[in-house]
MARZAPA-279587 format. One record per residue (C-alpha): x, y, z; residue number from 1. Coordinates in nm, 3 decimals. Example, Ala and Ser with C-alpha at 12.3 -4.5 7.8 and 13.67 -1.06 7.14 Angstrom:
<recs>
REC    east   north      up  nr
REC   1.230  -0.450   0.780   1
REC   1.367  -0.106   0.714   2
</recs>
This chain:
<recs>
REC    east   north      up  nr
REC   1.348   6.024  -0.399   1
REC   1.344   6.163  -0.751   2
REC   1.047   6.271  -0.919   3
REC   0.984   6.005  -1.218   4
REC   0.959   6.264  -1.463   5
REC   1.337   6.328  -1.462   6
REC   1.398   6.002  -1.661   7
REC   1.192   5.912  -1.988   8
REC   1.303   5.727  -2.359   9
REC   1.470   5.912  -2.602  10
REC   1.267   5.960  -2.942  11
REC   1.337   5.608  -3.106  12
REC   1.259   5.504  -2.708  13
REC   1.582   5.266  -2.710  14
REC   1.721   5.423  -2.413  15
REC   1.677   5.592  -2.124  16
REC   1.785   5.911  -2.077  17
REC   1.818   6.112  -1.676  18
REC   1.780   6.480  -1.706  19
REC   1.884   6.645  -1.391  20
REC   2.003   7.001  -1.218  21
REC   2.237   6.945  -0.929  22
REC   2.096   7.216  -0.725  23
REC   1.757   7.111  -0.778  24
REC   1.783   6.765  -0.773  25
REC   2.035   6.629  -0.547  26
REC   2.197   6.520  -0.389  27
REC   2.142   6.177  -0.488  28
REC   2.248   5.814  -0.477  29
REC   2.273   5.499  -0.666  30
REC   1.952   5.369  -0.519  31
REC   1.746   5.699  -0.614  32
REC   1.807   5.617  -1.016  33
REC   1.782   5.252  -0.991  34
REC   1.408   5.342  -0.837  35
REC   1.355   5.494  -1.142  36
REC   1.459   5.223  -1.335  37
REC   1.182   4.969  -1.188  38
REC   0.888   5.167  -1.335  39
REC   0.689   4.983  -1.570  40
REC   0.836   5.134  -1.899  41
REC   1.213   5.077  -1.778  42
REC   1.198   4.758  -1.615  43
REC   1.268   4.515  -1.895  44
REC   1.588   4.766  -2.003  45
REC   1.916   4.695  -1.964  46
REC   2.057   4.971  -1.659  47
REC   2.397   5.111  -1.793  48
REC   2.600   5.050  -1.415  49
REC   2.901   5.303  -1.505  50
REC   2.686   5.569  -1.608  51
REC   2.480   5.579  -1.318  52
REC   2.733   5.566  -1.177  53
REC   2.861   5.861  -1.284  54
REC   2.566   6.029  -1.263  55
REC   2.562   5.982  -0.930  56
REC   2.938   6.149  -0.868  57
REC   2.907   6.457  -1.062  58
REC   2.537   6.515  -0.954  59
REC   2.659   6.527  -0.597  60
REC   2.986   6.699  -0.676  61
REC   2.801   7.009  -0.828  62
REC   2.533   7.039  -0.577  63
REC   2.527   7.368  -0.379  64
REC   2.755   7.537  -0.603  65
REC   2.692   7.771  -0.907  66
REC   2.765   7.515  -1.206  67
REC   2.479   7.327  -1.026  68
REC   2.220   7.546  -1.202  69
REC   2.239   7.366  -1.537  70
REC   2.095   7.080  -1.660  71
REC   2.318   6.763  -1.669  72
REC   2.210   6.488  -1.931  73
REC   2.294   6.100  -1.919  74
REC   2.162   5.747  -2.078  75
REC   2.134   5.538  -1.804  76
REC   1.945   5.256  -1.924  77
REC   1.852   5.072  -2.303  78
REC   1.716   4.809  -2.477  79
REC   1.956   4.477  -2.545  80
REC   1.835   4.189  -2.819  81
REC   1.870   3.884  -2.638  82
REC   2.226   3.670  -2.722  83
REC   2.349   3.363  -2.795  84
REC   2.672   3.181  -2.810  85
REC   2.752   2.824  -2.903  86
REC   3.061   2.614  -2.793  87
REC   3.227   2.354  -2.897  88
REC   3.453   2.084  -2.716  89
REC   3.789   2.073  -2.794  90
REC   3.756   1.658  -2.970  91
REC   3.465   1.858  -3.183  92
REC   3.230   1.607  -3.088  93
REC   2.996   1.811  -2.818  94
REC   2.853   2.155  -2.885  95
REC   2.673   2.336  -2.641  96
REC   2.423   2.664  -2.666  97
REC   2.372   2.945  -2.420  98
REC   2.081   3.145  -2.500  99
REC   2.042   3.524  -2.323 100
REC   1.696   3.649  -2.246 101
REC   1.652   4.045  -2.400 102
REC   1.659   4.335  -2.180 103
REC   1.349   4.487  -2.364 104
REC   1.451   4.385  -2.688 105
REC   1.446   4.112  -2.961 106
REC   1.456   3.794  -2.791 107
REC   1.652   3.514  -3.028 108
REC   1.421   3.306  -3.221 109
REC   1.493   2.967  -3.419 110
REC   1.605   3.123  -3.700 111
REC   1.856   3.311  -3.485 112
REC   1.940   2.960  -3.379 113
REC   1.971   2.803  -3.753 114
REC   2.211   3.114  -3.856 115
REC   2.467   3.062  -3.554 116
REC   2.446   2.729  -3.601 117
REC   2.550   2.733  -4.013 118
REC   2.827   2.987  -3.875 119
REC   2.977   2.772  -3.665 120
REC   2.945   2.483  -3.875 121
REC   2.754   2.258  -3.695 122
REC   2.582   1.994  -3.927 123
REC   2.595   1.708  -3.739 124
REC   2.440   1.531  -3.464 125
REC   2.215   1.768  -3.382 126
REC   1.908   1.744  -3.210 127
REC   1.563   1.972  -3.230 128
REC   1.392   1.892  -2.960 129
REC   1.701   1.978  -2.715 130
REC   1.665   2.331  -2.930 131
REC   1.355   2.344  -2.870 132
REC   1.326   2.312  -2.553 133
REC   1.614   2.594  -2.474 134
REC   1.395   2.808  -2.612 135
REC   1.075   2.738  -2.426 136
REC   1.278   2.818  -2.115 137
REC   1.405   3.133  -2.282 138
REC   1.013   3.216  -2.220 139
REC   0.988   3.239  -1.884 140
REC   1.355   3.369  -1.843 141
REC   1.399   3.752  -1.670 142
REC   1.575   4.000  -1.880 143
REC   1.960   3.887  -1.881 144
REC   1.921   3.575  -1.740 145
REC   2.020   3.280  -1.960 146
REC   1.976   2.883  -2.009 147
REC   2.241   2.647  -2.174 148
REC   2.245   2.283  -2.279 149
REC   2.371   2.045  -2.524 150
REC   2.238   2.063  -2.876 151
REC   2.450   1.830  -3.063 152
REC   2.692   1.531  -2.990 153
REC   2.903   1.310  -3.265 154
REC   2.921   1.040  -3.262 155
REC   3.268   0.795  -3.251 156
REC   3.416   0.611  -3.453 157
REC   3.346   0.180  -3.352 158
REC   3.657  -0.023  -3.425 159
REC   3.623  -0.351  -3.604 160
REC   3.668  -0.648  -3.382 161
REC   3.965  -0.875  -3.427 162
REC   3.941  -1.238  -3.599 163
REC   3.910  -1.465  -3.307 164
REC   3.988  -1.852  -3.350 165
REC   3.796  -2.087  -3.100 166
REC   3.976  -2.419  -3.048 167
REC   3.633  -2.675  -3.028 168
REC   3.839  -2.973  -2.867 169
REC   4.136  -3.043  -2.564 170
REC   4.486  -3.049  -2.629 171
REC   4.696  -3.319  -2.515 172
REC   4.847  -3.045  -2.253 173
REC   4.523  -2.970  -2.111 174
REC   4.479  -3.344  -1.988 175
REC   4.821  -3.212  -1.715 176
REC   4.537  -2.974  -1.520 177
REC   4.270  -3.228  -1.557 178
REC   4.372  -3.564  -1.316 179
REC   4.100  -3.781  -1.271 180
REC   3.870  -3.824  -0.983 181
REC   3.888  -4.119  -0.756 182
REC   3.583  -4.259  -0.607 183
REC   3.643  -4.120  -0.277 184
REC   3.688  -3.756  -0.417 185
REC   4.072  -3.757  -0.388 186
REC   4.278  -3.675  -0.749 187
REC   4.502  -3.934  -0.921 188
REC   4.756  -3.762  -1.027 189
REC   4.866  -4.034  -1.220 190
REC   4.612  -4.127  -1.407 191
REC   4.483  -3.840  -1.652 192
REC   4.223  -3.964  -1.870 193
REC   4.197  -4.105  -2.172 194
REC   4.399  -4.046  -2.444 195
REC   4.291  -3.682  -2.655 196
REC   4.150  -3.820  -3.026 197
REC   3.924  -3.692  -3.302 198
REC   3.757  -3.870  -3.594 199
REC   3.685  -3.768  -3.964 200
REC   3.419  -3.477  -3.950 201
REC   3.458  -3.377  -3.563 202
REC   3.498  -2.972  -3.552 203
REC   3.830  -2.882  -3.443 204
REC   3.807  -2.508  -3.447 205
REC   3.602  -2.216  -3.545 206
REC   3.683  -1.904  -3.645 207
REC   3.488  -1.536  -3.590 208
REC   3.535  -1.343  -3.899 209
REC   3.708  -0.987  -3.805 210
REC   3.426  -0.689  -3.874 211
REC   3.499  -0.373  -4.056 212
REC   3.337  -0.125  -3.740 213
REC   3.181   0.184  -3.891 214
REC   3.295   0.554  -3.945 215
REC   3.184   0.820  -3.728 216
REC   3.116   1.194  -3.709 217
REC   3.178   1.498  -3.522 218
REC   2.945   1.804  -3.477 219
REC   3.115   1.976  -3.856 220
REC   3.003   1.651  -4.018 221
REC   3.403   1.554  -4.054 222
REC   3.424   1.174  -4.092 223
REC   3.567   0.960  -3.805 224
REC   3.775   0.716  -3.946 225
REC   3.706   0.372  -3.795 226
REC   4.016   0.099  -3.771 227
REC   3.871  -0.261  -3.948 228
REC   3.975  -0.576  -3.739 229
REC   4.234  -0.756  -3.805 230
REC   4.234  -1.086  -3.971 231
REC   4.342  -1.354  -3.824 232
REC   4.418  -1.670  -4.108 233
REC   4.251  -2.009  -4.007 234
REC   4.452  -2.255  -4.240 235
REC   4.384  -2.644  -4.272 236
REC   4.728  -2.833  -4.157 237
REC   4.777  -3.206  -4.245 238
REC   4.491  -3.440  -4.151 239
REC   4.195  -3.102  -4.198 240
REC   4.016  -2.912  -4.394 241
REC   3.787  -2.620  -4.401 242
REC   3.413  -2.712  -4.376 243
REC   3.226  -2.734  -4.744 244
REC   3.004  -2.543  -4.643 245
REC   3.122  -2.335  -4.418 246
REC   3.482  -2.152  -4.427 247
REC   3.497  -2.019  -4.091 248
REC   3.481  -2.409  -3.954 249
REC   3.824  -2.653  -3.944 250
REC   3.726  -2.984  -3.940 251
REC   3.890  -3.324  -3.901 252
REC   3.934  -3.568  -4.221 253
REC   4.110  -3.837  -4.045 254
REC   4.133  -4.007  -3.704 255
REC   4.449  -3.918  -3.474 256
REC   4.583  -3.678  -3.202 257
REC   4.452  -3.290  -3.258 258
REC   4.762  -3.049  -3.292 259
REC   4.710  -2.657  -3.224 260
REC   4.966  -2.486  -3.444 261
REC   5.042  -2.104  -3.553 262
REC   4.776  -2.062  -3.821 263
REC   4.496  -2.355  -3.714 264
REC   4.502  -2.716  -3.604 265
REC   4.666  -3.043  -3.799 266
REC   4.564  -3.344  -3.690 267
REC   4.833  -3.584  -3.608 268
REC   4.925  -3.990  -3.657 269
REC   4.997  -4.087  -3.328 270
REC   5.340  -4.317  -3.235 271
REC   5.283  -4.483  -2.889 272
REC   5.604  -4.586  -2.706 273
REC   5.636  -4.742  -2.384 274
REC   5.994  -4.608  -2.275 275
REC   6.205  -4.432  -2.501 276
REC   6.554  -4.588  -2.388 277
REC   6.890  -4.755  -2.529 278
REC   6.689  -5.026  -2.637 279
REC   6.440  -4.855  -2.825 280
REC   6.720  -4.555  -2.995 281
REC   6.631  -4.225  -3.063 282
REC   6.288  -4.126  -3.211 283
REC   6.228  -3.848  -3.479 284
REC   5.828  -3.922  -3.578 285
REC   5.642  -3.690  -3.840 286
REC   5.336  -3.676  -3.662 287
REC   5.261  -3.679  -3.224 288
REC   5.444  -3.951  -3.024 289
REC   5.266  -4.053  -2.675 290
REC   5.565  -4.188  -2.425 291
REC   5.341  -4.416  -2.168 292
REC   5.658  -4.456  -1.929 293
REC   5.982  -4.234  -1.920 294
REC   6.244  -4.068  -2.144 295
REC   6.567  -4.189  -2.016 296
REC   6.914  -4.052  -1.967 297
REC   7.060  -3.933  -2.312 298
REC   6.769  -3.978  -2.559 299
REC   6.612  -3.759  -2.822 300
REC   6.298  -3.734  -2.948 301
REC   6.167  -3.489  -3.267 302
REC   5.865  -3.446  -3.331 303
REC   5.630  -3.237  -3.603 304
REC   5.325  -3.279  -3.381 305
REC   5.305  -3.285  -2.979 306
REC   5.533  -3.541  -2.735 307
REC   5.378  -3.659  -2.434 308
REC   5.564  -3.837  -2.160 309
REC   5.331  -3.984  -1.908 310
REC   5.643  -4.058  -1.670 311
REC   5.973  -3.844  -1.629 312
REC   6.199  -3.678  -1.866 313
REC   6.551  -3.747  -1.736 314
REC   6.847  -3.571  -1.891 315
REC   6.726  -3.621  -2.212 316
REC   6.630  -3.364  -2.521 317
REC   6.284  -3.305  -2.696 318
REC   6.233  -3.102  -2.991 319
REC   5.837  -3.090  -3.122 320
REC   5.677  -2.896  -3.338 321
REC   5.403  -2.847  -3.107 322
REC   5.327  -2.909  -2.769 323
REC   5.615  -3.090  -2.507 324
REC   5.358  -3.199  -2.251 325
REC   5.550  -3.424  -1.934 326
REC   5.286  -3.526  -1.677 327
REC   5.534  -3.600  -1.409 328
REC   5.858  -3.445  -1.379 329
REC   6.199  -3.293  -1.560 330
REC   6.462  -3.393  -1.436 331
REC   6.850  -3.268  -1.537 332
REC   7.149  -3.205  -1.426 333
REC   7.429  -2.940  -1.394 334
REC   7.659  -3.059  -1.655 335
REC   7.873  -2.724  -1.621 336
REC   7.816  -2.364  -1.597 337
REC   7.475  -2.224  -1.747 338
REC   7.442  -2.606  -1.912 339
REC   7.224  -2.876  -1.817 340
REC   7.113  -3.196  -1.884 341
REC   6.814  -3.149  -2.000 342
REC   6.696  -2.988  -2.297 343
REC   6.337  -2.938  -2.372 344
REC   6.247  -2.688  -2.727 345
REC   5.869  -2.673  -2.822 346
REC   5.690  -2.463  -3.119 347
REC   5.430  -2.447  -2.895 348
REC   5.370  -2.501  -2.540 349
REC   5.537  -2.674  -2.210 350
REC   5.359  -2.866  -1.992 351
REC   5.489  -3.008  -1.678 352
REC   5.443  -3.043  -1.279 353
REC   5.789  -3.021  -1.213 354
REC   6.134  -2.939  -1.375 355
REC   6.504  -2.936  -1.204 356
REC   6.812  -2.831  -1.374 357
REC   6.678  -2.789  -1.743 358
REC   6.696  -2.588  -1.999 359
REC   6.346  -2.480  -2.144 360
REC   6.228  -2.263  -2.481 361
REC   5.891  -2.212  -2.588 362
REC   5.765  -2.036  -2.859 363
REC   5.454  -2.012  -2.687 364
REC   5.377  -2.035  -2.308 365
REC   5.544  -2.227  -1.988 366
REC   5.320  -2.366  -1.768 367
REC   5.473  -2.583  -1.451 368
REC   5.186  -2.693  -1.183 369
REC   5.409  -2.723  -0.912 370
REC   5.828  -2.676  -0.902 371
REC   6.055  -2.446  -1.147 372
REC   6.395  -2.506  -0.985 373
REC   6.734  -2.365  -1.104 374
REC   6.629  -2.440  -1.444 375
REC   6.713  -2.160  -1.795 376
REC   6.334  -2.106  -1.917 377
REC   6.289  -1.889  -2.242 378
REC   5.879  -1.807  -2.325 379
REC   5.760  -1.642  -2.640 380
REC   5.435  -1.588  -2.419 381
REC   5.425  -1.627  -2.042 382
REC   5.559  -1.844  -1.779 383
REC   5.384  -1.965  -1.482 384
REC   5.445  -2.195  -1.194 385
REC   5.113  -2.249  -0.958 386
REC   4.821  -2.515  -0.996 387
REC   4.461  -2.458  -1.090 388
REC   4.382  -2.317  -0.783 389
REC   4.683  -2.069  -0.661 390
REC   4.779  -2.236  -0.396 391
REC   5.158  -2.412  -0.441 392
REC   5.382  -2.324  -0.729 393
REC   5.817  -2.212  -0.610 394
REC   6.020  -2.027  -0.911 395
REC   6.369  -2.099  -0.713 396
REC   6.663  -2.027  -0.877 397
REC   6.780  -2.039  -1.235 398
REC   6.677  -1.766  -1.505 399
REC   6.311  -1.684  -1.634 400
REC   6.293  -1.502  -1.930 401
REC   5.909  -1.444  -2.078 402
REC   5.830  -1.193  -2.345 403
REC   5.494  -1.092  -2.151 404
REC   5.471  -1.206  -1.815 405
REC   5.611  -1.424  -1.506 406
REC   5.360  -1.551  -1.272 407
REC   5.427  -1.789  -0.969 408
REC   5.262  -1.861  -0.625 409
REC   5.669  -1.793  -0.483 410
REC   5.947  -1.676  -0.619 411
REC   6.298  -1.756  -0.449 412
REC   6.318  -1.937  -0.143 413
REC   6.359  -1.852   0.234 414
REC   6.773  -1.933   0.168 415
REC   6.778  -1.592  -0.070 416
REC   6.839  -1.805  -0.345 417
REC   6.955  -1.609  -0.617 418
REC   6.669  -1.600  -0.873 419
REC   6.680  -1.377  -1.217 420
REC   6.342  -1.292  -1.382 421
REC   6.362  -1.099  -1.723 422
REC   5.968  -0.996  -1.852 423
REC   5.855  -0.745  -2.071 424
REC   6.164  -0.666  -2.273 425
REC   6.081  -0.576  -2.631 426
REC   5.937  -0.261  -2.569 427
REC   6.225  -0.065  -2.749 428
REC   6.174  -0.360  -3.081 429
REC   5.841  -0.209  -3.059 430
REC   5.929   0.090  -3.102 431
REC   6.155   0.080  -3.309 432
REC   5.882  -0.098  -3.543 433
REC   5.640   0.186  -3.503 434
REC   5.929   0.426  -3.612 435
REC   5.950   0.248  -3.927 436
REC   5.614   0.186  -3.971 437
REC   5.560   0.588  -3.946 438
REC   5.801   0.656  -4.192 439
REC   5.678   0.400  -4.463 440
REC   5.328   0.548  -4.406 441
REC   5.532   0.871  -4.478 442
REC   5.664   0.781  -4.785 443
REC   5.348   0.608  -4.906 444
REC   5.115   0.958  -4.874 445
REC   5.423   1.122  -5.066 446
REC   5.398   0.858  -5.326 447
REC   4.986   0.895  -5.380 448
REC   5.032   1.280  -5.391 449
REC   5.272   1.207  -5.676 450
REC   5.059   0.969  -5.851 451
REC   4.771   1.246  -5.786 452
REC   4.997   1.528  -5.920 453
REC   5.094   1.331  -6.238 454
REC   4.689   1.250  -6.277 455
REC   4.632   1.599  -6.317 456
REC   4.876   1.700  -6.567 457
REC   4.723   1.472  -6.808 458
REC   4.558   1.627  -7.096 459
REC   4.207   1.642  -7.136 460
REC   4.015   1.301  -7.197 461
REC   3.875   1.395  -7.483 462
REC   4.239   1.436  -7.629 463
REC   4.330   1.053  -7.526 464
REC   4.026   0.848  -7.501 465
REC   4.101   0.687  -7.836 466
REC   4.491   0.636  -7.777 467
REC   4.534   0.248  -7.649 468
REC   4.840   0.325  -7.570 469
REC   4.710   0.622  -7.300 470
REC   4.437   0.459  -7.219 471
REC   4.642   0.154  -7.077 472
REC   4.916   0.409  -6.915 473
REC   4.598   0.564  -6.712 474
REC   4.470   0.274  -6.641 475
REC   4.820   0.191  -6.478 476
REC   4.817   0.479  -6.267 477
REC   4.482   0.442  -6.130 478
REC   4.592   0.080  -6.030 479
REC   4.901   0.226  -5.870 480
REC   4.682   0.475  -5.703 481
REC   4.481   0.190  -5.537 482
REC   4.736   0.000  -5.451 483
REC   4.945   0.248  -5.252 484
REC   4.571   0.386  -5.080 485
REC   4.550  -0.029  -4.947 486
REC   4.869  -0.027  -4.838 487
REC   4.883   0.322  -4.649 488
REC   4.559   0.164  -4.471 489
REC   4.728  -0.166  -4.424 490
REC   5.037   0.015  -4.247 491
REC   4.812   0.295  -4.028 492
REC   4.628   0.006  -3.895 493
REC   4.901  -0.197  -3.794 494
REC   5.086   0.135  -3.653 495
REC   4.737   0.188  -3.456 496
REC   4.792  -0.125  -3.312 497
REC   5.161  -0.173  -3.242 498
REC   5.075   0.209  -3.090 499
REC   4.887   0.080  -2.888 500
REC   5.075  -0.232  -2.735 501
REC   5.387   0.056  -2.727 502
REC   5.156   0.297  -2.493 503
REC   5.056  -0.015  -2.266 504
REC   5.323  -0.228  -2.268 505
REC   5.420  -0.230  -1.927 506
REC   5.059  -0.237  -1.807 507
REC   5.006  -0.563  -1.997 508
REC   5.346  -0.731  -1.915 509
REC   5.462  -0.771  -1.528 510
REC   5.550  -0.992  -1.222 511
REC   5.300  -1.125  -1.031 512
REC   5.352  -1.303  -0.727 513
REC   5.051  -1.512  -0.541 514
REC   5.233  -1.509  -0.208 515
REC   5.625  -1.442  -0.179 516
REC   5.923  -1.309  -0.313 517
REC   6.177  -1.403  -0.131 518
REC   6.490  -1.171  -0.075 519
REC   6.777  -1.213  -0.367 520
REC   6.545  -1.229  -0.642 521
REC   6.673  -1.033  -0.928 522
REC   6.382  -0.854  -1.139 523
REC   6.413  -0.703  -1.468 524
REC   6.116  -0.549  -1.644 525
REC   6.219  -0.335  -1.959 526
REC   6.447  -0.110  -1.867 527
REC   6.375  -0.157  -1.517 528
REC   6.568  -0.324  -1.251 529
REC   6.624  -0.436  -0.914 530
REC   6.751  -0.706  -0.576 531
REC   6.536  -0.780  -0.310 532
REC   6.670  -0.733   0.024 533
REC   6.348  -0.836   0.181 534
REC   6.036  -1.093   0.150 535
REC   5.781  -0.968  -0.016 536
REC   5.404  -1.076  -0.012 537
REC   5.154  -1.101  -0.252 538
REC   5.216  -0.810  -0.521 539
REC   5.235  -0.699  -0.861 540
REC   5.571  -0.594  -1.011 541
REC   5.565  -0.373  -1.269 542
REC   5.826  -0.101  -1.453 543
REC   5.681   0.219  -1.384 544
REC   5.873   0.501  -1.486 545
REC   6.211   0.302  -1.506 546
REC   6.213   0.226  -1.180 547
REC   6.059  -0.126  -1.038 548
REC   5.763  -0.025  -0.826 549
REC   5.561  -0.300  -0.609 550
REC   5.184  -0.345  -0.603 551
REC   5.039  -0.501  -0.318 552
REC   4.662  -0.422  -0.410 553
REC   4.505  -0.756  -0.550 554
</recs>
């Protein structure tokens, strides 16, 4: 063991300096110096490992030999102000602090804090008692040891919510999934209730106004841009009006048949016909028509409202303006290849609980309660085939074509009836939108740099303030200004969001089947394609990758 005396501070005592003669002294080890370390005066000093070290191996290598007379000098320990480092996440909106207790020297202090944090340039979202309390612990820390926590978080951006328009009454089309009751519990599916009307006053819709969101922050006190809601126009149609006292509600100003349509509701005369037929001619009504019995064999009926048929549609045409709603059946015929009979075209929806041999568009969505078979059906929206509850509802044959998604309780049959499904196939529209979309935005920050460029060539004010003539040509410029920053906002916003529906297209848009697909139905999704050569049960269908990939989770 050495003698303590061989180690001792040098005059400013910041270090810790070994004196020691070979021959004397050694030999020695590691352990012998670090005992000299853990007196009283060196124990809060940092030990200096690759000097001891050293010490150690040239001590020991001189020992016993003549060169082992002299004195050999070495710093093996000193003093170390404590440390501190601060980190920020990559998104800028964490920052963390690790604080490093002294070895013996000047442990940090708040204003050691303060100073890193105004170099780092963290202004935002901090919090002092978090700081604080870092450096209470720092306290009771041993020399080198350190603490670390978060001192400041930013905080995001909130989005404005979307306009949202609440429809306050039915739809004729909703009476198809609501038969009455009988007594003894059993449903009538002939007899759906009475007849959908409003009167002068009733509410018809209601619309939640979009909200702007609010801006947000990260830890450098950079603003987070927030993207407003979008608006969503609630406009009277014929037969409404907006609420005198209240904008955001649609009301009814006459009696009749309440029409959704694109932008808000219309309320509708209604023309009630007990069979359209030879007898009764053709019918093209500016307003709803209600059919009590059938549409027969080559008729056509237009309408600027909704057509309901409370019988059968058979090889016939209807065109409406809104909703086709059919509470029985469709029924057509193959007249020739890819033509049929029937011909149904709505603005809106189509209703029915079962369709043969047609040919169906819809602007908006398809809805059949119980049979789709070999029919041409072309949705804006969705198509599906099932009842309320899930439980019967056969796509068989025919084409499907939906712009979002196809859901059935079966599609194809147990024959392998050839069955084509096309969903989900505007992605590359999309995109080709938010490509023009980015280069408009493009253009429109090159033409507000130019405006900004040609604001600050102008001479002083003081050499123009009295010129009309200037004075108006400014003021043109500034309104140009404006009007280019609204519309770069405009088209960011709406590239956000058709971003967005680009990115999770296919996760929003697929197949789903309740129970089967049958073998030989033929599934395109995007880009994606493929035959089944088996049954499949109850899965998702989705394009993942290109490739069609089956989901059986539920």
């Amino acid at each position: 063991m050495l003698e303590p005396s061989v180690a001792a501070f040098n005059a400013e005592k910041s270090k810790v300096e070994l004196r020691l003669i070979p021959n004397t002294h050694g030999p020695i080890s590691t352990d012998d110096v670090n005992q000299l370390l853990k007196q009283p005066n060196f124990a809060m000093l940092f030990p200096i490992t690759p000097a001891i070290d050293k010490a150690v191996k040239e001590v020991n290598a001189l020992c016993g030999q003549k060169p082992g007379n002299h004195e050999l000098f070495f710093t093996i320990a000193e003093r170390k102000d404590g440390s501190i480092s601060i980190s920020i996440s990559d998104d800028k909106m964490q920052a963390t602090m690790k604080i490093t207790s002294a070895w013996g020297g000047k442990d940090i202090l708040l204003a050691d804090v303060l100073n890193n944090l105004k170099s780092n340039k963290i202004k935002m979202g901090l919090s002092k008692p978090k700081i604080m309390a870092l450096l209470q612990r720092l306290d009771i820390l041993p020399p080198g040891e350190f603490c670390e926590g978060e001192i400041a978080i930013g905080k995001a951006a909130i989005n404005g919510e979307h306009a949202i328009l609440t429809r306050k009454v039915p739809l004729a089309r909703e009476r198809l999934l609501q038969p009455q009751e009988r007594e003894d519990g059993t449903v009538d599916m002939r007899n759906l209730g009475a007849l959908v009307t409003v009167k002068p006053n009733d509410i018809l819709m209601i619309k939640q106004p979009a909200t702007s969101g609010a801006a947000g922050y990260n830890v450098h006190g950079d603003t987070l841009n927030q993207t407003p809601g979008k608006d969503k126009l609630m406009m009277p149609g014929n037969g409404t009006a907006l609420h005198p006292n209240d904008p955001n509600k649609l009301i009814a100003t006459v009696s009749g048949q309440p029409v959704e349509n694109k932008k808000g509701m219309q309320v509708d005369d209604v023309l009630q016909i007990k069979n359209v037929d030879v007898n009764y001619g053709h019918v093209n009504f500016k307003g709803s028509i209600l059919i009590t019995g059938d549409v027969h064999e080559g008729m056509q009926v237009k309408s600027s409202g909704d057509i309901t048929v409370m019988g059968f549609v058979d090889s016939a045409s209807l065109e409406a303006e809104g909703d086709v709603i059919v509470s029985k059946g469709v029924i057509g015929r193959l007249i020739k290849e890819q033509e049929f009979s029937t011909k149904i075209h709505a603005q809106g929806q189509i209703c029915a609980q079962f369709v043969q041999y047609s040919n169906l568009i819809a602007e908006g969505e398809i809805l059949v309660t119980k049979q789709l078979l070999h029919s041409h059906s072309d949705s804006g929206s969705t198509i599906t085939v099932s009842d309320a509850q899930g439980r019967r509802g056969d796509l068989v044959g025919g084409k499907a074509t939906a712009a979002k998604g196809i859901r059935a309780v079966a599609f194809g049959a147990t024959a392998g009836t050839k069955t084509e499904l096309f969903c989900a196939m505007q992605q590359q529209e999309l995109k080709q939108e938010l490509k023009a979309l980015d280069e408009s935005v493009k253009q429109l920050v090159l033409a507000g740099l130019d405006i900004e460029a040609r604001l600050r060539k102008l001479p002083p004010k003081k050499d123009w303030q009295n010129d009309a003539g200037m004075i108006e040509q400014v003021k043109m410029m500034l309104d140009q200004k404006n009007l280019i920053a609204a519309e770069r906002l405009k088209e960011e916003i709406e590239f956000e969001q058709v971003k967005n529906e680009v990115n999770g297209y296919y996760d929003r848009y697929f197949i789903r089947a309740e129970k089967h697909i049958f073998a030989n139905v033929e599934l395109h999704i995007g880009n994606a394609q493929n035959r089944t050569q088996r049954e499949h049960g109850p899965s998702s269908v989705k394009n993942i990758n290109a490739e069609i990939s089956f989901d059986y989770s539920r």
